[in-house]
N, C-alpha and C positions, 0 to 999 in steps of 0.2 A: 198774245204772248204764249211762249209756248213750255209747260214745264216738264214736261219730257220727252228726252229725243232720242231712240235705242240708235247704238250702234247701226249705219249702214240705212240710215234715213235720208241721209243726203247722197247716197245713190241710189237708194231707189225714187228717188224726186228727180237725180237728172234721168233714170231710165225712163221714168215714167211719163217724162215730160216731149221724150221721142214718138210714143208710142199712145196719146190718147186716156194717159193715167192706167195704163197695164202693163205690167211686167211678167215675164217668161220665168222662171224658176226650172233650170232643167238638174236632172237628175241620173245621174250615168254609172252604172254599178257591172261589177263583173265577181263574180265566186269561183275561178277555176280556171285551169284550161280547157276541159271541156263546153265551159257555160259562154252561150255566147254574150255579145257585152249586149246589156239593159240600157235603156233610154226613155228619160221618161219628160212628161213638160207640163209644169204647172202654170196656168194663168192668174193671176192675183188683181185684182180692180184697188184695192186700198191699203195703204201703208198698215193697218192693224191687221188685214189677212197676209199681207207681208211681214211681219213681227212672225205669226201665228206659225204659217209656214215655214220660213227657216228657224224658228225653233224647233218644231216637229223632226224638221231633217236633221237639225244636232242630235236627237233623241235617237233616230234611224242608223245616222252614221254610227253614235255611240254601241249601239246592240250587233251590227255589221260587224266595227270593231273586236265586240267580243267575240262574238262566233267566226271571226278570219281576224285572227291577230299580226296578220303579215301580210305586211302590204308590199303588191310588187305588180310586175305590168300584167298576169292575170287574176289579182285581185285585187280591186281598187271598189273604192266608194266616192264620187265626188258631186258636190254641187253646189250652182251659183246661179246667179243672174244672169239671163243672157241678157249682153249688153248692145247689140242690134236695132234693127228698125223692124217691128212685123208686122202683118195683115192679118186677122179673123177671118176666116168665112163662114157663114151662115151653116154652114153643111160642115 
């Protein structure tokens, strides 16, 4: 039995269940027109470093927010789950 379930548990159990029990967490930020666009990818093995992590990135988004309060196509903050199929390699 399960007595708590955060929001976004039950996608990352079907993500997880593509992929071996890991999910992708990417992270894609831009500050400018000069800045080029960020990209970044988090791997996560368990729903609790999954909690742990996008709460973190609300925290990022949030402070982004304040320091570029205007969001437009060159400045953005976003991130999610990728919901794909992917491979690790060793290297």
């Amino acid at each position: 039995m399960e007595f708590f379930s955060a929001p976004g548990m039950k996608e990352y159990k079907r993500i997880a269940g593509m992929n071996i029990g890991r999910v992708a967490i990417i992270l894609v930020t831009r500050n400018g027109k000069k800045s080029p666009e960020s990209r970044f990818a988090l791997i996560v093995e368990s729903a609790r470093q999954y909690t742990i992590k996008m709460n973190e990135l609300k925290f990022f988004y949030r402070s982004f927010r304040a320091k570029f309060p205007v969001e437009d196509d060159c400045t953005f903050c976003r991130f999610f789950p990728y919901e794909g199929v992917f491979e690790l390699n060793p290297d």
